[in-house]
Structure formats: structure tokens, C-alpha cells
C-alpha positions in Angstrom: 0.0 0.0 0.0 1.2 3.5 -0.6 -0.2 6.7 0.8 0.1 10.2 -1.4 0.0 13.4 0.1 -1.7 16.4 -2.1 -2.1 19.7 -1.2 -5.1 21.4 -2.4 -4.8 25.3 -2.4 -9.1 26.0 -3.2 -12.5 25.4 -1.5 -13.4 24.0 -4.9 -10.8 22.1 -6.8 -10.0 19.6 -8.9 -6.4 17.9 -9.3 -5.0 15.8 -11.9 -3.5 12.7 -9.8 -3.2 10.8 -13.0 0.7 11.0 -13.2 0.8 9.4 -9.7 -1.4 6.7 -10.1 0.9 5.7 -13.4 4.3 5.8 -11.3 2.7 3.4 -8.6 1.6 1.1 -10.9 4.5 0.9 -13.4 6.3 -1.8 -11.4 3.1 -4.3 -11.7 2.0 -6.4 -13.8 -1.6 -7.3 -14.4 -4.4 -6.6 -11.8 -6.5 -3.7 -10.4 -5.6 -0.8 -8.8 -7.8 0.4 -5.7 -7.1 4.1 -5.1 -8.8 6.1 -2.1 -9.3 9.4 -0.6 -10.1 8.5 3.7 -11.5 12.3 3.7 -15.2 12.7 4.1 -15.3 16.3 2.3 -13.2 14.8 -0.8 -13.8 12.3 -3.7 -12.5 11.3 -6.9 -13.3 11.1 -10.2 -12.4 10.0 -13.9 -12.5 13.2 -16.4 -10.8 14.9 -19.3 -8.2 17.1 -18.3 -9.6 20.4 -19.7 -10.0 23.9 -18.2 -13.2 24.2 -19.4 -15.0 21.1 -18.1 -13.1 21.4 -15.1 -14.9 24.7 -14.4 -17.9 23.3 -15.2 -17.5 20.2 -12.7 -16.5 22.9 -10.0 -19.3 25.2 -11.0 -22.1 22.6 -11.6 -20.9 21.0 -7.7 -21.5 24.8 -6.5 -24.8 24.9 -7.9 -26.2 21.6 -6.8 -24.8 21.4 -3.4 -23.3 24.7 -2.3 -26.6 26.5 -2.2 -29.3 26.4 1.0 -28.8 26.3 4.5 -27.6 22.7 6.3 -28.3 21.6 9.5 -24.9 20.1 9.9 -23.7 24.2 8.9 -24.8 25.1 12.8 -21.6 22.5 13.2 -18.5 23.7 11.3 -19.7 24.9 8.3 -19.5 22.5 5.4 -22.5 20.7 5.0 -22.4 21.0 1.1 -19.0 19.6 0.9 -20.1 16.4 2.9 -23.1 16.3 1.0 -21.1 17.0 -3.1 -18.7 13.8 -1.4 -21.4 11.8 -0.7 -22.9 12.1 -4.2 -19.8 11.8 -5.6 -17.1 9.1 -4.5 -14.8 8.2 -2.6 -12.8 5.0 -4.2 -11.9 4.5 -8.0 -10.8 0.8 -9.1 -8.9 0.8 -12.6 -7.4 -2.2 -14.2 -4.1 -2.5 -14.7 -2.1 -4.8 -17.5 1.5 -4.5 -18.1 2.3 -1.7 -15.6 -0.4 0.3 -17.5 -3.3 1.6 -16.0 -6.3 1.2 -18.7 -8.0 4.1 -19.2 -9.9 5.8 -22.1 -7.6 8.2 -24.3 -9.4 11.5 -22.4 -9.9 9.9 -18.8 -7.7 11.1 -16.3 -8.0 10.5 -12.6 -8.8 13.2 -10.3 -9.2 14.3 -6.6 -11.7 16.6 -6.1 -11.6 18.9 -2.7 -14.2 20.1 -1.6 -13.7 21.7 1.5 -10.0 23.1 1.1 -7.6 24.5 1.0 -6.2 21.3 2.8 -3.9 18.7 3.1 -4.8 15.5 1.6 -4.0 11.9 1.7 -4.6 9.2 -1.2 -4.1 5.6 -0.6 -3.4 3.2 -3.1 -3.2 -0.6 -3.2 -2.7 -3.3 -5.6 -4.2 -6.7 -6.0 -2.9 -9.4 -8.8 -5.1 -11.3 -11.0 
């Protein structure tokens, strides 16, 4: 198992991971990679890498979740980022063949914060066929 760290530097944001993933698996062989964010105000995704979408992820999120009042904001104030996490999630599982992580030609893996800026930790593993 391997744990990443990732700084996140907005409330809102959405960071390519995908170059990390590839280095931890580039030493296996065939199998599935299990990848994780243990952060209940966090999640992860599969998307294009383009400025555009990405404000469009981050801006569609805002709309559906960042607008209304919580119960859980009389608490610490980020209801909506528990909620957008929730809806979203938490675990990705890609396969992997030859050290390659097998992925469509525009699908890059992402962490998306939703509660930052923060630190954040991804945890990966690795099971065999």
C-alpha cells in the first residue's frame, strides 16, 4: 500500500493525480488498482483534463450542493462539501495490464476537494489477477 499526500490550495478544486497513479503502478503487472481518498469532504473522479469542463465540474458542484442552508452548517460549516462527497465518491478501481493503467484516451484520474484548501491523503493498493 502506498499513501500520497496532495495539497489542495481552493475550496473548490480539482487535481490531476493521474501522473501518480501511473508511477505506482509501473512496477506491476496485471491486476486492479484500488485508489482512495479517507477524507469525508473529498472524492475522486475519472474526467478529461480540460479547463473548461473542469470549471464546469466545480461550478455545476456549487450549484447543486453549495446553495441552501444545512443543519450540519450550525456544526462547522461545510455541509455541502459532505453532501457533493457523498454524491460523488470516494474510491476508484482501474485495471491495470503490463504496468499500464487502462484508461480511455481523455480519462484522467482526479481528486476533487471540496472543503480546502487542505492537506490530503490518497491511498493506493494493488491486488494481482
Amino acid at each position: 500500500m502506498e499513501h500520497l499526500k496532495i495539497q489542495t490550495n481552493e475550496r473548490i478544486e480539482l487535481v490531476n493525480i493521474t501522473s501518480k497513479i501511473e508511477k505506482f503502478v509501473e512496477s506491476k503487472k496485471t491486476g486492479i488498482c484500488f485508489i482512495f481518498v479517507p477524507h469525508a469532504t473529498a472524492a475522486l473522479i475519472m474526467q478529461e483534463d480540460e479547463e473548461g469542463l473542469k470549471r464546469d465540474i466545480e461550478n455545476k458542484i456549487k450549484e447543486i450542493f453549495f446553495q441552501g442552508n444545512y443543519e450540519h452548517d450550525k456544526i462547522d460549516n461545510n455541509a455541502a462539501s459532505h453532501l457533493a462527497s457523498g454524491f460523488l465518491k470516494q474510491f476508484l478501481l482501474i485495471p491495470v495490464e503490463n504496468g499500464k493503467l487502462i484508461r480511455g484516451t481523455w480519462q484522467d484520474l482526479f481528486l476533487v476537494e471540496l472543503d480546502g484548501p487542505r492537506n490530503r491523503q490518497v491511498v493506493l493498493s494493488f491486488n494481482k489477477n
